[in-house]
CHARMM-style PDB file with segment names, atoms N, HN, CA, C and O in Angstrom:
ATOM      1  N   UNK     1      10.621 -10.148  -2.290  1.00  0.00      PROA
ATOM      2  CA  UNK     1      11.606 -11.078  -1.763  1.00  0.00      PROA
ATOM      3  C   UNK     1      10.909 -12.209  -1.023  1.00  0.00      PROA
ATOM      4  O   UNK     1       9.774 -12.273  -0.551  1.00  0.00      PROA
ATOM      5  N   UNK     2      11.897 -13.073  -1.056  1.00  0.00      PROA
ATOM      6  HN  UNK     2      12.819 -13.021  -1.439  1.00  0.00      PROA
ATOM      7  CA  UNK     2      10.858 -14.582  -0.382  1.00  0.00      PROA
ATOM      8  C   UNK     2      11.473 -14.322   1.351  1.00  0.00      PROA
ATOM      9  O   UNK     2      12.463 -13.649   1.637  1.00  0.00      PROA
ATOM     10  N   UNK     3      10.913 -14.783   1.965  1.00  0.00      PROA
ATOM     11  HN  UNK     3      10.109 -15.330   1.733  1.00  0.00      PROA
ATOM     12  CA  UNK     3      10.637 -14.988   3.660  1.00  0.00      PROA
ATOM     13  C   UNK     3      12.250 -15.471   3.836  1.00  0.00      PROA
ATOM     14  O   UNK     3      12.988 -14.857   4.606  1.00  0.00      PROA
ATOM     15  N   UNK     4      12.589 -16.294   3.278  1.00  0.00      PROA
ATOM     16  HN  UNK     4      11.990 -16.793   2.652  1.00  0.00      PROA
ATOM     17  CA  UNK     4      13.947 -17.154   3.345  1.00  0.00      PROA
ATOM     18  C   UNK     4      15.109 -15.919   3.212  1.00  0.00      PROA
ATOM     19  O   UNK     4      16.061 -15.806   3.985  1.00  0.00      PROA
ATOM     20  N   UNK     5      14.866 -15.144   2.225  1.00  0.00      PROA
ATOM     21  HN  UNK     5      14.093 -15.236   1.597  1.00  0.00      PROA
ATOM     22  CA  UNK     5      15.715 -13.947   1.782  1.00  0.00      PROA
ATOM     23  C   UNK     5      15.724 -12.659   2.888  1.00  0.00      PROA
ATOM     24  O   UNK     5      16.721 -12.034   3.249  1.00  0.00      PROA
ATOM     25  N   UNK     6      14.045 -12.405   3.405  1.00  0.00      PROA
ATOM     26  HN  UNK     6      13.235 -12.913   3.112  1.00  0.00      PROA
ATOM     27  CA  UNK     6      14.300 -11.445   4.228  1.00  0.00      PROA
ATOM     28  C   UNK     6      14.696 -11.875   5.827  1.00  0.00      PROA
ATOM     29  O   UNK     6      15.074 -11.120   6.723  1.00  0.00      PROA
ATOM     30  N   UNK     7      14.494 -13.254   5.877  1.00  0.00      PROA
ATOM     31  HN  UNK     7      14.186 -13.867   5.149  1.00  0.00      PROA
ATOM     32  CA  UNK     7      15.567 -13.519   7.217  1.00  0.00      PROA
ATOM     33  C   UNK     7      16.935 -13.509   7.047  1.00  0.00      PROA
ATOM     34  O   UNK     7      17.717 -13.131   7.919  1.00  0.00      PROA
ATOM     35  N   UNK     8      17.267 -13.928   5.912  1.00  0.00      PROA
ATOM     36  HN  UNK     8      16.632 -14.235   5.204  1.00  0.00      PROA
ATOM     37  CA  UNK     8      18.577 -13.632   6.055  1.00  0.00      PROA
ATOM     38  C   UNK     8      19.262 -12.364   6.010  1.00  0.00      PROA
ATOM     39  O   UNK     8      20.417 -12.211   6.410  1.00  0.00      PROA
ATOM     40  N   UNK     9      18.557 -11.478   5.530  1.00  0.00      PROA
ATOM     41  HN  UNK     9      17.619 -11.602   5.205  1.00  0.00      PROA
ATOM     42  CA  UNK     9      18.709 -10.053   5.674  1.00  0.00      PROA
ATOM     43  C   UNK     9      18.418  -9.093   6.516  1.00  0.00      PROA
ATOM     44  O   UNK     9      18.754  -7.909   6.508  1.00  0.00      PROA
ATOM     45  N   UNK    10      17.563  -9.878   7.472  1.00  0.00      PROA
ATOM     46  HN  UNK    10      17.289 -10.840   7.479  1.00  0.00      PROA
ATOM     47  CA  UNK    10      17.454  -9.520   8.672  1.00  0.00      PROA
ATOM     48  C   UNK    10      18.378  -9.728   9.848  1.00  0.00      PROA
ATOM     49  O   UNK    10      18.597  -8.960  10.786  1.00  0.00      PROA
ATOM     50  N   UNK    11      19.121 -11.518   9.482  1.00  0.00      PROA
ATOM     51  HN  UNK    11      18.944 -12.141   8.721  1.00  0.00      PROA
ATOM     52  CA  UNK    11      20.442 -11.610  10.484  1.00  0.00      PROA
ATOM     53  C   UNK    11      21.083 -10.728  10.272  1.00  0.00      PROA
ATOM     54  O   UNK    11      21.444  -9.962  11.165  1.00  0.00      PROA
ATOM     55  N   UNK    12      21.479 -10.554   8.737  1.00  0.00      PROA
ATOM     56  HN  UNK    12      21.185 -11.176   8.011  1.00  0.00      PROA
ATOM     57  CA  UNK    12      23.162  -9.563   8.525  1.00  0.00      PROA
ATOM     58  C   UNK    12      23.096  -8.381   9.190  1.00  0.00      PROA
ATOM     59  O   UNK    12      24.215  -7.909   9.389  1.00  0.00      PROA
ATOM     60  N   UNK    13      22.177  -7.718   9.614  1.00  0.00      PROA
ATOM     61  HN  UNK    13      21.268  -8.102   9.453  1.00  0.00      PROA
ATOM     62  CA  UNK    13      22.455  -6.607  10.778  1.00  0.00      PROA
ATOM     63  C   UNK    13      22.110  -6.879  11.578  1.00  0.00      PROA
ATOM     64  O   UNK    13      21.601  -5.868  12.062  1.00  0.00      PROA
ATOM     65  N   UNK    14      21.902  -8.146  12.606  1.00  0.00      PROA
ATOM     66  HN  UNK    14      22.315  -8.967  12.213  1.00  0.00      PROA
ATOM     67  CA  UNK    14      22.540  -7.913  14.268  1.00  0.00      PROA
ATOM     68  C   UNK    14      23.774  -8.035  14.589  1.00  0.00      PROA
ATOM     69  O   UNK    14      24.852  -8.218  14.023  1.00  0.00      PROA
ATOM     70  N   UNK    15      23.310  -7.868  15.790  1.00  0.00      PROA
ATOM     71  HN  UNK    15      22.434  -7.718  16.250  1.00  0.00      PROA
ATOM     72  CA  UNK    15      24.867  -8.135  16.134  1.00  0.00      PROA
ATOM     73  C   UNK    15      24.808  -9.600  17.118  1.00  0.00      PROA
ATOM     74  O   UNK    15      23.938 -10.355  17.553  1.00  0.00      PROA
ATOM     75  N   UNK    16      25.927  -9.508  17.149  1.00  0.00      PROA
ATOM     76  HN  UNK    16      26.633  -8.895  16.795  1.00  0.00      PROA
ATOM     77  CA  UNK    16      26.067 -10.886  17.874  1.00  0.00      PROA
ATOM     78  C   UNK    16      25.255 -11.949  19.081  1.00  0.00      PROA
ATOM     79  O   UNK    16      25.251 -13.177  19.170  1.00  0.00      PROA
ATOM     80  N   UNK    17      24.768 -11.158  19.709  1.00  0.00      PROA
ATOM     81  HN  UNK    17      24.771 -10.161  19.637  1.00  0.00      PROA
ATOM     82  CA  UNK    17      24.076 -11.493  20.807  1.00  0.00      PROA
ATOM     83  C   UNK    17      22.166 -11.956  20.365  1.00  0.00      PROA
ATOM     84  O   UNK    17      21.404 -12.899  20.578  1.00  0.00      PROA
ATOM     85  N   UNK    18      22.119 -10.407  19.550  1.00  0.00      PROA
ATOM     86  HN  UNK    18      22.738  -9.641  19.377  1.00  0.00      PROA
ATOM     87  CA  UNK    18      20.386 -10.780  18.660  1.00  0.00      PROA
ATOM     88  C   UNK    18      20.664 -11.957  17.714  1.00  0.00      PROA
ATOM     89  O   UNK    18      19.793 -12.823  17.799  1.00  0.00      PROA
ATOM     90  N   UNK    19      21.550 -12.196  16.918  1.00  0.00      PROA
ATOM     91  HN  UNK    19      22.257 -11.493  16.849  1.00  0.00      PROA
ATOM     92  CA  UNK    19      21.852 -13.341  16.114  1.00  0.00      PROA
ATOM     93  C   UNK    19      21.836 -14.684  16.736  1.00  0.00      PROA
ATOM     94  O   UNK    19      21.212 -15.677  16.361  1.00  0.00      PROA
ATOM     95  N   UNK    20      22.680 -14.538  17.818  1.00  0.00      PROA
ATOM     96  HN  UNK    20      23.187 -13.731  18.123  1.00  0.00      PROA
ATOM     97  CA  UNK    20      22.081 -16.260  18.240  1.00  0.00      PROA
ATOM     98  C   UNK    20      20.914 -16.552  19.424  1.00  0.00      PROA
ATOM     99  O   UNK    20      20.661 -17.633  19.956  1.00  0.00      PROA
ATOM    100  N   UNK    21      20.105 -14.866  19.734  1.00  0.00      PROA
ATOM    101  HN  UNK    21      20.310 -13.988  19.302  1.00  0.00      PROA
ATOM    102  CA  UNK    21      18.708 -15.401  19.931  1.00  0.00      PROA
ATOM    103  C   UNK    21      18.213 -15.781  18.795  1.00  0.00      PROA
ATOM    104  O   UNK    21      17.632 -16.865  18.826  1.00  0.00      PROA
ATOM    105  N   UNK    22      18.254 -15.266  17.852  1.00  0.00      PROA
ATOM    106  HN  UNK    22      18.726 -14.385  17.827  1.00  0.00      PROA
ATOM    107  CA  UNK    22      17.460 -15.145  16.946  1.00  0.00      PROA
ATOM    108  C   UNK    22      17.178 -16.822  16.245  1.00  0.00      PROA
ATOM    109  O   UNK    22      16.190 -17.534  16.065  1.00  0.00      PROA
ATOM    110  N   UNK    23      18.562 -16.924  16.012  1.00  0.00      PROA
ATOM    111  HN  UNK    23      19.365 -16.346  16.158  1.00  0.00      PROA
ATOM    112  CA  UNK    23      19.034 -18.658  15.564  1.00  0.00      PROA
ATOM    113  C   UNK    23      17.812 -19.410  15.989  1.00  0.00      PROA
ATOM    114  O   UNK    23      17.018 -19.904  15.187  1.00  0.00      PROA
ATOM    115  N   UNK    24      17.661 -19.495  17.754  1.00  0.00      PROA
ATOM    116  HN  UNK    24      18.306 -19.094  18.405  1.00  0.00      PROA
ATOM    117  CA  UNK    24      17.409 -20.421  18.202  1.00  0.00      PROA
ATOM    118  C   UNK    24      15.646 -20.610  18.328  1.00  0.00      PROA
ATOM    119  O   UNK    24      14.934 -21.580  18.587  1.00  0.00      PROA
ATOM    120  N   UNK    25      15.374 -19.217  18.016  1.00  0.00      PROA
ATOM    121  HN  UNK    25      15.953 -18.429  17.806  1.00  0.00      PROA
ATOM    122  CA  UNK    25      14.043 -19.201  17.450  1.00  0.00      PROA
ATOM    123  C   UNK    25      13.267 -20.118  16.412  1.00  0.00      PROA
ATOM    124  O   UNK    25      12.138 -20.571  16.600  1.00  0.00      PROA
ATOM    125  N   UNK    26      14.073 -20.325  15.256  1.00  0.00      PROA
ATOM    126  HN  UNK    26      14.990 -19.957  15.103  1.00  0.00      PROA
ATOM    127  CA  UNK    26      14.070 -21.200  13.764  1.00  0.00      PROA
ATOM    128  C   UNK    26      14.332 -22.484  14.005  1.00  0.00      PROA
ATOM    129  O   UNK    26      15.232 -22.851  14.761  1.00  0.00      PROA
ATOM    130  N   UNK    27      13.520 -23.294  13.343  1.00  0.00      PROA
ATOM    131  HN  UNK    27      12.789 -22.996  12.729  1.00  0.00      PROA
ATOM    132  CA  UNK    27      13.080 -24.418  13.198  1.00  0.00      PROA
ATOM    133  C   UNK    27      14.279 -25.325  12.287  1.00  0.00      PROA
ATOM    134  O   UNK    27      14.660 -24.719  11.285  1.00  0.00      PROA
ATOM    135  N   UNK    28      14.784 -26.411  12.464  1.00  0.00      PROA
ATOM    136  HN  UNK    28      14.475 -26.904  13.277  1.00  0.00      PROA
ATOM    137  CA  UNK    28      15.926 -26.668  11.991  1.00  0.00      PROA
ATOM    138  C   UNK    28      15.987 -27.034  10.533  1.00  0.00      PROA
ATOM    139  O   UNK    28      16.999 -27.349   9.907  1.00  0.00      PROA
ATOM    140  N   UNK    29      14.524 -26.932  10.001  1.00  0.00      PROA
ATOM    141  HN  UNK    29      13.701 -26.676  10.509  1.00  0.00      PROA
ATOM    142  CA  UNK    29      14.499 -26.798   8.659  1.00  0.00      PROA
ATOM    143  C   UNK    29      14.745 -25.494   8.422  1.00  0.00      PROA
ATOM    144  O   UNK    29      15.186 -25.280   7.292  1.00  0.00      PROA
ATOM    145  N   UNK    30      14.582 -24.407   9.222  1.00  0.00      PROA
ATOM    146  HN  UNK    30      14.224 -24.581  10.140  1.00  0.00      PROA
ATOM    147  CA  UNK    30      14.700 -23.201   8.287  1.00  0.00      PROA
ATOM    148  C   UNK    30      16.126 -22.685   8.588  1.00  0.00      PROA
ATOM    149  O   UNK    30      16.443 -21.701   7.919  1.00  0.00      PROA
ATOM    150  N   UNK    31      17.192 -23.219   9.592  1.00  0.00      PROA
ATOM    151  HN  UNK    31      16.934 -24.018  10.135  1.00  0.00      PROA
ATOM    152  CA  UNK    31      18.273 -23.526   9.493  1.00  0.00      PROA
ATOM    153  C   UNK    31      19.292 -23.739   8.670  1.00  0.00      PROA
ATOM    154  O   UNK    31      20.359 -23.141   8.526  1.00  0.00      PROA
ATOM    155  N   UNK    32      18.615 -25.094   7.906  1.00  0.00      PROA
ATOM    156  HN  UNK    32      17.749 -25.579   8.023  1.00  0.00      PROA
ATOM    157  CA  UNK    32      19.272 -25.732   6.841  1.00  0.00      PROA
ATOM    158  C   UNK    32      18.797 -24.968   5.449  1.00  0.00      PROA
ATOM    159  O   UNK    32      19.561 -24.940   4.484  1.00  0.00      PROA
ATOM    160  N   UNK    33      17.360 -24.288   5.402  1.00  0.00      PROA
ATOM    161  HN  UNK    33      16.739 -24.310   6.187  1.00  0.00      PROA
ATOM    162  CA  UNK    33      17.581 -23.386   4.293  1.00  0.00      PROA
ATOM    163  C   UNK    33      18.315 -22.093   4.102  1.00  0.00      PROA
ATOM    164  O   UNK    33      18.753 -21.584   3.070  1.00  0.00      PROA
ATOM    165  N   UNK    34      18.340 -21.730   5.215  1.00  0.00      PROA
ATOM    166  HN  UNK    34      17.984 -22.144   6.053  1.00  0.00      PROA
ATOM    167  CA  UNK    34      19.330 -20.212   5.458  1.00  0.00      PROA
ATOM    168  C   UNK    34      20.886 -20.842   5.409  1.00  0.00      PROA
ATOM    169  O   UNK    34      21.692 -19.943   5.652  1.00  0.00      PROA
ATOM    170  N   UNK    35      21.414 -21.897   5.209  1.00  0.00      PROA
ATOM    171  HN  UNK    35      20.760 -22.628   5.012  1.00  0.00      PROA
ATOM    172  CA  UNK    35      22.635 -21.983   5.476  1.00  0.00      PROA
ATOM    173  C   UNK    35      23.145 -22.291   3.866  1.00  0.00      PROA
ATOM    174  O   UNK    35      24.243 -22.059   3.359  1.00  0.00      PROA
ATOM    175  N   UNK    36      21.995 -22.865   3.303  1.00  0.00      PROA
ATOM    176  HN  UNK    36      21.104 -23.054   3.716  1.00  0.00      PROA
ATOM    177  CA  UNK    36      22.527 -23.483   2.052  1.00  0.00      PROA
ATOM    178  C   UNK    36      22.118 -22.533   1.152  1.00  0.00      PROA
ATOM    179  O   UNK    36      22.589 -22.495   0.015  1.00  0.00      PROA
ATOM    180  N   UNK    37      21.176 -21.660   1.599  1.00  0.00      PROA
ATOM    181  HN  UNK    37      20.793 -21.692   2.522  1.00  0.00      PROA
ATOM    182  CA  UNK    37      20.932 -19.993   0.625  1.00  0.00      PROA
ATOM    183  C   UNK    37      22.274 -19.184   1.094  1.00  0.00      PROA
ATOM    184  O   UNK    37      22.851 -18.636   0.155  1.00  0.00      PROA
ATOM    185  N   UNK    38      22.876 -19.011   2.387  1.00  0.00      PROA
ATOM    186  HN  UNK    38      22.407 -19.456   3.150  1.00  0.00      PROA
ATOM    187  CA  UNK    38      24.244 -18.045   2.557  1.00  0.00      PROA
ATOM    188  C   UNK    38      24.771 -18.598   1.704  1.00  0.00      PROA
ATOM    189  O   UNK    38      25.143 -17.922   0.744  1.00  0.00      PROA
ATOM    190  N   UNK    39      24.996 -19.940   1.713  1.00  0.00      PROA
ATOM    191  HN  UNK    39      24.694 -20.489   2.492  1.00  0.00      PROA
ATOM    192  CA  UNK    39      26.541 -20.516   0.965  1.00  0.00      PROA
ATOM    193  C   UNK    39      26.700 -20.377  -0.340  1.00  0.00      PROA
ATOM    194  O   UNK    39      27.836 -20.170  -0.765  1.00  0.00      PROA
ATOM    195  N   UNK    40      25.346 -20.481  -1.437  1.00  0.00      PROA
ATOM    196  HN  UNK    40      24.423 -20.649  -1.092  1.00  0.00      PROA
ATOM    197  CA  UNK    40      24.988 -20.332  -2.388  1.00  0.00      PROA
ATOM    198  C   UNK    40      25.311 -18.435  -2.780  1.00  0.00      PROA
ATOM    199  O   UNK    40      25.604 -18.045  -3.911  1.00  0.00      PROA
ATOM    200  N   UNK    41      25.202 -17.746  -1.871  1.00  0.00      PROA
ATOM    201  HN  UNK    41      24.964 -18.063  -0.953  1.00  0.00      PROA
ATOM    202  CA  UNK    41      24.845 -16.361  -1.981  1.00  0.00      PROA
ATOM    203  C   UNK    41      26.580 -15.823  -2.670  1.00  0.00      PROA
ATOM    204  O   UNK    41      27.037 -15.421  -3.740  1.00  0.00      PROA
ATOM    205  N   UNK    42      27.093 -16.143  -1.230  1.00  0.00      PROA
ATOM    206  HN  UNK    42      26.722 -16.469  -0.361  1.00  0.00      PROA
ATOM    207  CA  UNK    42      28.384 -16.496  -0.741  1.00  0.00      PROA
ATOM    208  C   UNK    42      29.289 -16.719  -2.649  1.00  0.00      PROA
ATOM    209  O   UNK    42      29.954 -15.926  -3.314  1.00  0.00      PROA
ATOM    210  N   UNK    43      28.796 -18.329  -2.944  1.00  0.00      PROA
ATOM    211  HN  UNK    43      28.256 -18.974  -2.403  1.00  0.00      PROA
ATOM    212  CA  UNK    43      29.890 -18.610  -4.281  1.00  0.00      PROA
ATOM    213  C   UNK    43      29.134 -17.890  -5.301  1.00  0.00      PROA
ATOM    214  O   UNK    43      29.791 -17.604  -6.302  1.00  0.00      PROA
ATOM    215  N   UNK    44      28.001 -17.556  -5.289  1.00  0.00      PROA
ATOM    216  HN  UNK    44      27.467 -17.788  -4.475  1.00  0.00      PROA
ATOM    217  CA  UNK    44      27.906 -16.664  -6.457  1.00  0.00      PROA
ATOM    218  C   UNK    44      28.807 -15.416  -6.622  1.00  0.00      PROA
ATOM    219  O   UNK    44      29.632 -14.920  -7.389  1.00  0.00      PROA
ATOM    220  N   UNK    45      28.067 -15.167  -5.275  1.00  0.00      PROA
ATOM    221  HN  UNK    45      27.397 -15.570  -4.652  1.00  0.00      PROA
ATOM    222  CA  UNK    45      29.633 -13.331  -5.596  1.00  0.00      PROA
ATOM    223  C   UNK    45      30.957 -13.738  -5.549  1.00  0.00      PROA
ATOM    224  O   UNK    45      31.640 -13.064  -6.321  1.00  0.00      PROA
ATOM    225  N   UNK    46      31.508 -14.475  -5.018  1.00  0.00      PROA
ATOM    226  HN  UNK    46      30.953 -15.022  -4.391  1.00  0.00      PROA
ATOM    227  CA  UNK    46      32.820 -15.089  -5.483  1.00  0.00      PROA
ATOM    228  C   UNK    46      33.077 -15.402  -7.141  1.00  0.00      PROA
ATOM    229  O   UNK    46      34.049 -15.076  -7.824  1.00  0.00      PROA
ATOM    230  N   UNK    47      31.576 -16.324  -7.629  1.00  0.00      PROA
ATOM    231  HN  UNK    47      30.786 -16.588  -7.075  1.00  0.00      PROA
ATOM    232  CA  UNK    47      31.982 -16.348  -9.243  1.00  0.00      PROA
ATOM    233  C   UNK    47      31.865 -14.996  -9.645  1.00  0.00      PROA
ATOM    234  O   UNK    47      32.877 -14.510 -10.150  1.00  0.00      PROA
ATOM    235  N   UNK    48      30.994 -14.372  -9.552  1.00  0.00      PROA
ATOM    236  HN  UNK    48      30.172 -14.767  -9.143  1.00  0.00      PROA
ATOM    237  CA  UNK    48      30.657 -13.240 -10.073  1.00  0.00      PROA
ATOM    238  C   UNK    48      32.291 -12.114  -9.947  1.00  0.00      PROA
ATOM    239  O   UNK    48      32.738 -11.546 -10.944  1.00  0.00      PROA
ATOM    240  N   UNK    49      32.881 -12.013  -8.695  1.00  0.00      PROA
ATOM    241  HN  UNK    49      32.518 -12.474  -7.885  1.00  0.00      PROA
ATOM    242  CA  UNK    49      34.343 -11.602  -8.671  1.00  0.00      PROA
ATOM    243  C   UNK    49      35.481 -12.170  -9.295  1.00  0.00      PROA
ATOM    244  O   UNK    49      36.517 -11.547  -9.527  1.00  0.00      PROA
ATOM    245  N   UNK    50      35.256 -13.463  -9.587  1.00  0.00      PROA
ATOM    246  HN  UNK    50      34.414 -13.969  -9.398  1.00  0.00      PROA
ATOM    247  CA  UNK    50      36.355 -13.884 -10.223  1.00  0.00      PROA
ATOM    248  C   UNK    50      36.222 -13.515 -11.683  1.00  0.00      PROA
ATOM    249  O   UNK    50      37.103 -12.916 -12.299  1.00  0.00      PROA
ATOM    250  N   UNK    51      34.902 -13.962 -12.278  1.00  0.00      PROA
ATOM    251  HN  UNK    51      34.186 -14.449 -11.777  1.00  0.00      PROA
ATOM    252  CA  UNK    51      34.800 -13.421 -13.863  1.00  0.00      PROA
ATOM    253  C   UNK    51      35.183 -12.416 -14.409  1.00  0.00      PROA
ATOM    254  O   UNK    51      35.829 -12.386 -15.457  1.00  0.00      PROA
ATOM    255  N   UNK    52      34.742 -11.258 -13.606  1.00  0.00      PROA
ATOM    256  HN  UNK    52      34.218 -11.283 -12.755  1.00  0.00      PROA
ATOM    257  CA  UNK    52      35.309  -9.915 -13.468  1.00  0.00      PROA
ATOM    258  C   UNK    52      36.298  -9.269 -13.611  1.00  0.00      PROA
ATOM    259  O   UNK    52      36.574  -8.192 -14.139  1.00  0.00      PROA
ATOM    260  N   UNK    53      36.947 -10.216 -12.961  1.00  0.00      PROA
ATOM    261  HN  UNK    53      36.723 -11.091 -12.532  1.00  0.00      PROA
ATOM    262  CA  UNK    53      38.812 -10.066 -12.730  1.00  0.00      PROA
ATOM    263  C   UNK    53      38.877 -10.413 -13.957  1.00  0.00      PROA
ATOM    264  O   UNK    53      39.292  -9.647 -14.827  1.00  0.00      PROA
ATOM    265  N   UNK    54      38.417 -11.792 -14.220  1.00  0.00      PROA
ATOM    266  HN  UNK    54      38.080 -12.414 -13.513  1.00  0.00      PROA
ATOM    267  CA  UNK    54      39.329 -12.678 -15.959  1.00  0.00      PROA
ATOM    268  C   UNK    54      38.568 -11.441 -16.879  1.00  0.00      PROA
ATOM    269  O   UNK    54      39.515 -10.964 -17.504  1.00  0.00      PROA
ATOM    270  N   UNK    55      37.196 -10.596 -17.320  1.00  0.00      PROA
ATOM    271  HN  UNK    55      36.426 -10.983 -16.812  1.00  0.00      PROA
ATOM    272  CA  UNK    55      37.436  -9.698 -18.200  1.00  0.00      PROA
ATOM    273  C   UNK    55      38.201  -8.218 -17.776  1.00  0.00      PROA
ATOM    274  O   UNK    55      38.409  -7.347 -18.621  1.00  0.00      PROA
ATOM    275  N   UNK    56      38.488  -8.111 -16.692  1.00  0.00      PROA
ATOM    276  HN  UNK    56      38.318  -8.819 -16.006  1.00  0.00      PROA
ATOM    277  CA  UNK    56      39.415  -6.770 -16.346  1.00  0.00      PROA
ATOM    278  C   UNK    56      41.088  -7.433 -17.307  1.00  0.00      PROA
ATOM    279  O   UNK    56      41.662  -6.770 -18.171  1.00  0.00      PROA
ATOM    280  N   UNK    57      41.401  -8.419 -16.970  1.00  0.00      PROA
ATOM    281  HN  UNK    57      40.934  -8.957 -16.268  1.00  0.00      PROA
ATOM    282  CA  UNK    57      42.234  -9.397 -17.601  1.00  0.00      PROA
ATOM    283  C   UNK    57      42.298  -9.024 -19.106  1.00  0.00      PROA
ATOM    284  O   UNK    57      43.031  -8.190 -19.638  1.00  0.00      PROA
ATOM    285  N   UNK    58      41.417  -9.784 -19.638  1.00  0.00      PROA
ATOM    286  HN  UNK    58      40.822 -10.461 -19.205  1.00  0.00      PROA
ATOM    287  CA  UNK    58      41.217 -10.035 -21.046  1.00  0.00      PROA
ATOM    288  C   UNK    58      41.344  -8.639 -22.208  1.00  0.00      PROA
ATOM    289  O   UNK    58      41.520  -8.545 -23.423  1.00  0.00      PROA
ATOM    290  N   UNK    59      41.118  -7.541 -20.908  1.00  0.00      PROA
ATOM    291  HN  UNK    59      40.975  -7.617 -19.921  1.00  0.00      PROA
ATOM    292  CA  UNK    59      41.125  -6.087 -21.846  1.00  0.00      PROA
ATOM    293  C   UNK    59      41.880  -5.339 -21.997  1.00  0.00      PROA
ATOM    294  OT1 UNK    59      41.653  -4.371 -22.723  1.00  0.00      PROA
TER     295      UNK     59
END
């Protein structure tokens, strides 16, 4: 896994308080890559759920 991937997998289990130390640690480039890798992460499994549905659909 790339560095970008295991921070973000490292936020998804704190909790609230370690998460926005953690934030403020990162450099605001690596900010903007963790936000636009969630969001990306994010509409994939959304496409990936919707397709799903249309062949649960189709059968």
């Amino acid at each position: 896994m790339s560095k970008l991937t295991d921070k973000i997998f490292l936020m998804r289990n704190m909790n609230d308080e370690e998460l926005k130390n953690y934030i403020r640690t990162l450099t605001d480039n690596e900010k903007d890559l963790i936000v636009y890798s969630a969001v990306k992460m994010i509409i994939c499994d959304e496409f990936d759920r919707a397709f799903q549905n249309l062949n649960r659909m189709e059968e």
